[in-house]
C-alpha positions in Angstrom: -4.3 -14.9 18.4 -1.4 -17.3 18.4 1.9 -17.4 16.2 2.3 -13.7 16.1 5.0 -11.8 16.5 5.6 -7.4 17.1 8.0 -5.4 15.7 8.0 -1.5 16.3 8.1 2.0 14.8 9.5 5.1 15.5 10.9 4.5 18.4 8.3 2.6 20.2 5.7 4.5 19.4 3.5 2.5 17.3 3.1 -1.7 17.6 2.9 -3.9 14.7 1.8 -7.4 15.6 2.2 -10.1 12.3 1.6 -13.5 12.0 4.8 -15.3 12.1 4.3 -18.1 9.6 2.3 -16.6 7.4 2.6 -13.0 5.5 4.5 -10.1 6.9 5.3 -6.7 5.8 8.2 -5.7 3.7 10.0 -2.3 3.0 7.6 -1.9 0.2 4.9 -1.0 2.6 6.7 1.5 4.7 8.2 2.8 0.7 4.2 4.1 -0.2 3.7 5.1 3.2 6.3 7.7 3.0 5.0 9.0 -0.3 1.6 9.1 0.6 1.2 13.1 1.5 -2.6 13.2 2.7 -4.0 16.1 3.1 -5.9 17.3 6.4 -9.2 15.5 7.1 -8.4 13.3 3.7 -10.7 10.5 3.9 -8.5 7.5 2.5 -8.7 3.4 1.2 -6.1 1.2 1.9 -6.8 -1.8 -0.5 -5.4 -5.0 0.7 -4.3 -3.2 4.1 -2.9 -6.9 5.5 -1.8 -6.4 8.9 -2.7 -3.0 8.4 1.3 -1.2 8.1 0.3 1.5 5.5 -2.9 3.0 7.4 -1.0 2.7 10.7 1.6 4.6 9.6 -0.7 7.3 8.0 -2.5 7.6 11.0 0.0 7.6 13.1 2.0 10.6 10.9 -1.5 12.3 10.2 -3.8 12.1 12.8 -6.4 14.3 11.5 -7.3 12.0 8.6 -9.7 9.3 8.5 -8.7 6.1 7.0 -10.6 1.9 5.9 -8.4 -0.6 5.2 -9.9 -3.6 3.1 -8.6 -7.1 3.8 -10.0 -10.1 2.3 -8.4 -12.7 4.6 -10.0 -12.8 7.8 -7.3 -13.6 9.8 -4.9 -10.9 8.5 -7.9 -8.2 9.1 -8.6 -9.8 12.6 -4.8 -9.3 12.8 -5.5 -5.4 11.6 -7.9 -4.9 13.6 -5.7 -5.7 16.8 -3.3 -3.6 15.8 -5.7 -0.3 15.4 -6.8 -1.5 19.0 -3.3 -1.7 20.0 -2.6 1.8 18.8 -5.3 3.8 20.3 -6.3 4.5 16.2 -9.8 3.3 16.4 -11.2 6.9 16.5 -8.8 7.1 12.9 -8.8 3.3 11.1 -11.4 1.4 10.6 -10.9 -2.4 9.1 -12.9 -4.2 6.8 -13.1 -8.1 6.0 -14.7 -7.5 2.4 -13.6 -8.6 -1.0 -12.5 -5.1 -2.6 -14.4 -6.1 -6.3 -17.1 -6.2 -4.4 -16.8 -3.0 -2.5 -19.7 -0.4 -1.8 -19.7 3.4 -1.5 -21.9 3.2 1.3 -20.3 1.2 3.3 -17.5 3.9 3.4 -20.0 7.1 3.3 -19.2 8.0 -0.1 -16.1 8.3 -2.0 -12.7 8.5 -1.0 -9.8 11.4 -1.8 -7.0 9.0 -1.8 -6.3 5.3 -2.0 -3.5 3.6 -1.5 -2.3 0.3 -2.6 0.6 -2.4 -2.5 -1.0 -4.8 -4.1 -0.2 -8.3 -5.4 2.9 -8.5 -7.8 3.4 -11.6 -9.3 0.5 -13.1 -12.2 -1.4 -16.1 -11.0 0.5 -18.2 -13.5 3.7 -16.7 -13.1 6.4 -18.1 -10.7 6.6 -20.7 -7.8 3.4 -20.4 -5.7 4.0 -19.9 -2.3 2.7 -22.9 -0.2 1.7 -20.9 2.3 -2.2 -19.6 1.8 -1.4 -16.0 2.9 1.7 -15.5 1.6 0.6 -16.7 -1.9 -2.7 -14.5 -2.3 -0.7 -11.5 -1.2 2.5 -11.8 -3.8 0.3 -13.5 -6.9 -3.2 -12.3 -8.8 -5.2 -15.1 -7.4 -7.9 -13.6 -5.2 -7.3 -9.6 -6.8 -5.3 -8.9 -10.1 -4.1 -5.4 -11.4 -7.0 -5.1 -13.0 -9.4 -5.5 -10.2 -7.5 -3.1 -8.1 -7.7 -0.3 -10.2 -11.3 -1.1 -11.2 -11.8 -0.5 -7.3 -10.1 2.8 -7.1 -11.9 4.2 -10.0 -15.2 3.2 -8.1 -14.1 4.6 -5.0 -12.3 7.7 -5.8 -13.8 10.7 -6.2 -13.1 12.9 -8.7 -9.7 14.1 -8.9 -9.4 11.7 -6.1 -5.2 10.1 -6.0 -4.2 6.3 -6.6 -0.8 5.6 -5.2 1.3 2.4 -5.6 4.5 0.8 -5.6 5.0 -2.3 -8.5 7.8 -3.6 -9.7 9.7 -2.3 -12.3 9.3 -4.5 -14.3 5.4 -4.6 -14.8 5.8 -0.6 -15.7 3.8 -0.8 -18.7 1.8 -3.2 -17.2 0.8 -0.3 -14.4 0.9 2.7 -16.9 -1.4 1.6 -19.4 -3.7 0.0 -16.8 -4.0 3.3 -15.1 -4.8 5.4 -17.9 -7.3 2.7 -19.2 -9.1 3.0 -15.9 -9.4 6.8 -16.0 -6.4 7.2 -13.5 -4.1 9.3 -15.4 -0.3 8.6 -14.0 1.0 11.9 -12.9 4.1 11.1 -10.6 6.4 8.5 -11.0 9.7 7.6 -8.9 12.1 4.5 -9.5 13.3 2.6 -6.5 17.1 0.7 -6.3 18.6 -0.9 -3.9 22.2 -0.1 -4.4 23.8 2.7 -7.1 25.1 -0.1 -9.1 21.6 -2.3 -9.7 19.0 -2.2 -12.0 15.4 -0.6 -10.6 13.4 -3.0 -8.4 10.5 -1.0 -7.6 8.4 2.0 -8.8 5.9 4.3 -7.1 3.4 5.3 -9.3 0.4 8.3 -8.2 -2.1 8.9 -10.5 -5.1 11.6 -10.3 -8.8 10.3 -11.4 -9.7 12.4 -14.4 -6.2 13.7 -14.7 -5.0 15.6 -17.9 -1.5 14.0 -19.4 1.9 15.1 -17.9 3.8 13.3 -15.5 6.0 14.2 -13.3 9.7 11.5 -13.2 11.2 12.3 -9.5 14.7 11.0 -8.5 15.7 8.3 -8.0 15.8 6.9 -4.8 18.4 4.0 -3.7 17.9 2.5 0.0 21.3 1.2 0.4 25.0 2.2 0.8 27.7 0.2 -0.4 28.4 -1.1 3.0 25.0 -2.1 3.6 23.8 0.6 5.9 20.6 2.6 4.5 21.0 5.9 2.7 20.2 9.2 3.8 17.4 9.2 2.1 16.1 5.8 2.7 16.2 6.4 6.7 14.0 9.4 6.2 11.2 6.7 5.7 11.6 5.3 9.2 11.8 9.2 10.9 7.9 9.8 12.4 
């Protein structure tokens, strides 16, 4: 494939290949990766897996779970797929080119203990739409919205199966009520800023299928220093 560019992880250890020109990976991803804590042998989905970051990183971390990442654009799943290759993860990740509303069990053998998502965050009618094809159908609702997303999980969890995100702050309520309505109770929630002195960008939201009420508010957690160098706790997501 041409136009694509690698960056690397944990010291060298695992290659991420991305399309230069069109969508790429932000902080976001490697934010829900951190907080994902699979359990051994989980079986998980990774809905809108793009270049595949999140289940590379899980798999990489965990390497006794089992993990599908669903991309609707082919070329960011042929780009995912390359990438699991690259790895040696094809024993652990399997990638595929599917439109997640559309999704079947049994393509997956049965439902899933955990699924991840960093989904689209912007409404289709909200904001300046990216000219760029990619980069457009992976920040705005055009091809998945909220809803569909959490339609999907509900479909694909099993019960007491986990839905982890990361949204921005923002669309809280948006996330909150959307979660319960789909049966996915919130039960943890952590606020992200990027310096002491801003407002939140970002929360990461888990949620248990069939949950009872309660949730759990962790602390905060602010990526950068005042001089521009990450935290403490913000370089902890880049350890292995």
């Amino acid at each position: 494939m041409k136009h694509l560019t690698t960056d690397t992880f944990f010291n060298g250890c695992l290659k991420v290949n991305q399309n230069r020109f069109g969508y790429r990976f932000s902080i976001d991803a490697a934010l829900l990766a951190y907080h994902v804590k699979p359990k051994p042998d989980d079986k998980i989905l990774d809905l809108g897996t793009g270049c595949g970051i999140i289940a590379l990183i899980l798999a990489y971390r965990n390497p006794a779970i089992k993990i599908y990442g669903i991309e609707l654009q082919k070329e960011l799943a042929q780009i995912a797929a390359l990438n699991v290759r690259e790895n040696c993860m094809t024993g652990q990740i399997s990638i595929l080119c599917d439109d997640l509303r559309k999704f079947k069990l049994n393509m997956i053998s049965g439902p899933v203990d955990l699924v991840t998502s960093n989904p689209p965050y912007r409404k289709a009618i909200s904001g300046r739409i990216n000219p760029n094809q990619q980069r457009a159908i992976a920040r705005h609702e055009i091809k998945a919205t909220l809803f569909d997303i959490l339609e999907s999980a509900k479909r694909l969890l099993r019960k007491s199966g986990r839905f982890i995100t990361i949204y921005p702050s923002e669309r809280t309520t948006d996330l909150l009520t959307q979660m319960r309505h789909a049966g996915i109770e919130p039960k943890y929630l952590r606020i992200i800023h990027s310096g002491f002195q801003t407002e939140a960008k970002l929360i990461l939201v888990e949620g248990i299928k069939g949950g009872h009420p309660g949730m759990k508010i962790d602390s905060p957690l602010i990526i950068y220093n005042k001089d521009g160098s990450y935290t403490d706790a913000a370089e902890k997501i880049f350890l292995p």
